[in-house]
N, C-alpha and C positions, 0 to 999 in steps of 0.2 A: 594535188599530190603533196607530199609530205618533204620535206628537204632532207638532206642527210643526216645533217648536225640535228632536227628532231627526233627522226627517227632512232638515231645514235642514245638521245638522252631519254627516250623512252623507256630503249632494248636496257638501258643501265639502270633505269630505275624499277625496270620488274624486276632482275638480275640482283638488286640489291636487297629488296622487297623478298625476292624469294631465298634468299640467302640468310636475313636476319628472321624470317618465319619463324623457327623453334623458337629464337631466343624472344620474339614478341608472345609467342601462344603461353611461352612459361610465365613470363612477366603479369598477362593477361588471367592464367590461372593460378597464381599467387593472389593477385587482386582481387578475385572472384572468392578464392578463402579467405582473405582478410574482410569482405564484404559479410560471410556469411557468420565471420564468426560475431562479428559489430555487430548485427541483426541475433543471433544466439545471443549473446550479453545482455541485448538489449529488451528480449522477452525474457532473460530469465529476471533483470533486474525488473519489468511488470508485475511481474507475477511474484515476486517477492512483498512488492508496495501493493498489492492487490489484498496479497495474507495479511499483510499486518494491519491494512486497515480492517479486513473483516477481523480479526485479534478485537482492535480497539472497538468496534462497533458489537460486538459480542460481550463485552466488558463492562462499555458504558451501558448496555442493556441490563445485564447482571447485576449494577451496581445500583439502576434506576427501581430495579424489582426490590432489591437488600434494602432501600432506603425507602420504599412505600412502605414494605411490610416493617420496617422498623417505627412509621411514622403511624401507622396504624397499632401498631404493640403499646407506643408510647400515648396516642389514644385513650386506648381501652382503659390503658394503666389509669390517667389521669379519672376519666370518667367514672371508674373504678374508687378511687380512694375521694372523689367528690362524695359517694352513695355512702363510701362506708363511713364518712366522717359524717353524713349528715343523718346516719343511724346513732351514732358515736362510738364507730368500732375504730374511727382513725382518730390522732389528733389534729390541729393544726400544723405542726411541723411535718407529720410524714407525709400530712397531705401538701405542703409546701415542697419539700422534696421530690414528690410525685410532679410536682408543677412544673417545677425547672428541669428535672429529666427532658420533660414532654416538649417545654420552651426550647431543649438545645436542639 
Protein backbone atom coordinates (compact mmCIF):
# COMPACT_ATOMS: atom_id res chain seq x y z
CA UNK A 1 0.00 0.00 0.00
CA UNK A 2 0.77 3.41 -0.67
CA UNK A 3 1.73 5.86 2.19
CA UNK A 4 0.01 9.03 2.72
CA UNK A 5 2.41 11.63 1.78
CA UNK A 6 2.37 9.57 -1.80
CA UNK A 7 -0.66 9.28 -2.23
CA UNK A 8 -1.09 13.06 -1.21
CA UNK A 9 1.57 13.97 -4.01
CA UNK A 10 -0.13 12.01 -6.62
CA UNK A 11 -3.79 13.41 -5.90
CA UNK A 12 -1.71 16.92 -6.39
CA UNK A 13 -0.04 16.30 -9.31
CA UNK A 14 -3.22 15.01 -11.30
CA UNK A 15 -5.05 18.14 -9.74
CA UNK A 16 -2.38 20.21 -11.19
CA UNK A 17 -2.11 18.34 -14.45
CA UNK A 18 -5.82 18.85 -14.75
CA UNK A 19 -5.83 22.34 -13.89
CA UNK A 20 -3.13 23.57 -16.35
CA UNK A 21 -4.85 21.17 -19.26
CA UNK A 22 -6.40 24.35 -21.36
CA UNK A 23 -3.45 26.32 -20.91
CA UNK A 24 -1.06 23.08 -22.25
CA UNK A 25 -3.67 21.97 -25.02
CA UNK A 26 -3.45 25.87 -26.32
CA UNK A 27 0.31 26.02 -26.06
CA UNK A 28 0.25 22.57 -27.82
CA UNK A 29 -2.04 23.86 -30.63
CA UNK A 30 -0.19 27.08 -31.32
CA UNK A 31 2.92 24.74 -31.87
CA UNK A 32 0.99 22.57 -34.08
CA UNK A 33 0.41 25.98 -36.25
CA UNK A 34 3.52 27.21 -36.03
CA UNK A 35 4.66 23.50 -37.35
CA UNK A 36 2.34 23.54 -40.09
CA UNK A 37 3.05 26.88 -41.26
CA UNK A 38 7.31 26.00 -41.23
CA UNK A 39 6.07 22.90 -43.34
CA UNK A 40 3.64 25.58 -45.70
CA UNK A 41 6.85 27.78 -46.26
CA UNK A 42 8.75 25.30 -46.56
CA UNK A 43 6.88 23.60 -49.78
CA UNK A 44 6.13 26.75 -51.02
CA UNK A 45 9.84 27.82 -51.07
CA UNK A 46 10.37 24.03 -53.21
CA UNK A 47 8.27 24.47 -55.46
CA UNK A 48 9.34 27.98 -56.17
CA UNK A 49 13.29 26.44 -56.71
CA UNK A 50 11.67 23.66 -58.58
CA UNK A 51 10.06 26.59 -61.28
CA UNK A 52 12.86 28.40 -61.56
CA UNK A 53 15.00 25.70 -62.31
CA UNK A 54 12.74 24.20 -64.93
CA UNK A 55 12.79 28.51 -66.12
CA UNK A 56 16.72 27.90 -66.60
CA UNK A 57 16.59 24.43 -68.08
CA UNK A 58 13.89 25.65 -70.72
CA UNK A 59 16.22 28.51 -71.53
CA UNK A 60 19.45 26.94 -71.62
CA UNK A 61 17.56 24.52 -74.15
CA UNK A 62 16.31 27.54 -76.13
CA UNK A 63 19.33 29.04 -76.22
CA UNK A 64 21.38 25.58 -77.15
CA UNK A 65 18.47 25.24 -80.27
CA UNK A 66 19.25 29.45 -81.23
CA UNK A 67 22.97 28.69 -81.41
CA UNK A 68 22.80 25.34 -83.50
CA UNK A 69 20.60 26.81 -85.94
CA UNK A 70 22.85 29.94 -85.77
CA UNK A 71 26.03 27.74 -86.22
CA UNK A 72 24.38 26.12 -89.02
CA UNK A 73 23.23 29.62 -90.82
CA UNK A 74 26.66 30.64 -90.41
CA UNK A 75 27.71 27.26 -92.30
CA UNK A 76 25.70 27.47 -95.18
CA UNK A 77 26.79 31.17 -95.41
CA UNK A 78 30.47 30.18 -95.35
CA UNK A 79 30.03 27.40 -97.77
CA UNK A 80 28.08 29.55 -99.59
CA UNK A 81 30.47 32.42 -100.49
CA UNK A 82 33.49 29.45 -100.86
CA UNK A 83 31.09 28.41 -104.34
CA UNK A 84 30.50 31.73 -105.24
CA UNK A 85 33.94 33.02 -105.05
CA UNK A 86 35.13 30.08 -106.66
CA UNK A 87 32.71 30.74 -109.65
CA UNK A 88 33.78 34.51 -109.25
CA UNK A 89 30.56 35.93 -108.11
CA UNK A 90 32.53 36.68 -104.67
CA UNK A 91 35.65 38.32 -103.87
CA UNK A 92 38.29 37.61 -101.61
CA UNK A 93 37.19 40.04 -98.95
CA UNK A 94 33.41 39.13 -98.69
CA UNK A 95 34.44 35.83 -98.73
CA UNK A 96 36.84 36.64 -95.84
CA UNK A 97 33.92 38.38 -94.09
CA UNK A 98 31.77 35.50 -94.60
CA UNK A 99 34.76 33.58 -92.82
CA UNK A 100 35.03 35.42 -89.67
CA UNK A 101 31.15 35.72 -89.17
CA UNK A 102 31.33 31.91 -89.38
CA UNK A 103 34.78 31.71 -87.03
CA UNK A 104 32.70 33.86 -84.19
Amino acid sequence: ALPISEIGRLLSFGLLDLLTLPMRKGIADQRIKQAQLRLSSDVVDQVTQVRQSWVRAVAAQQTLTYTQQVVASAQASAELSKRMQAVGNFNKLERARQQAFYAD
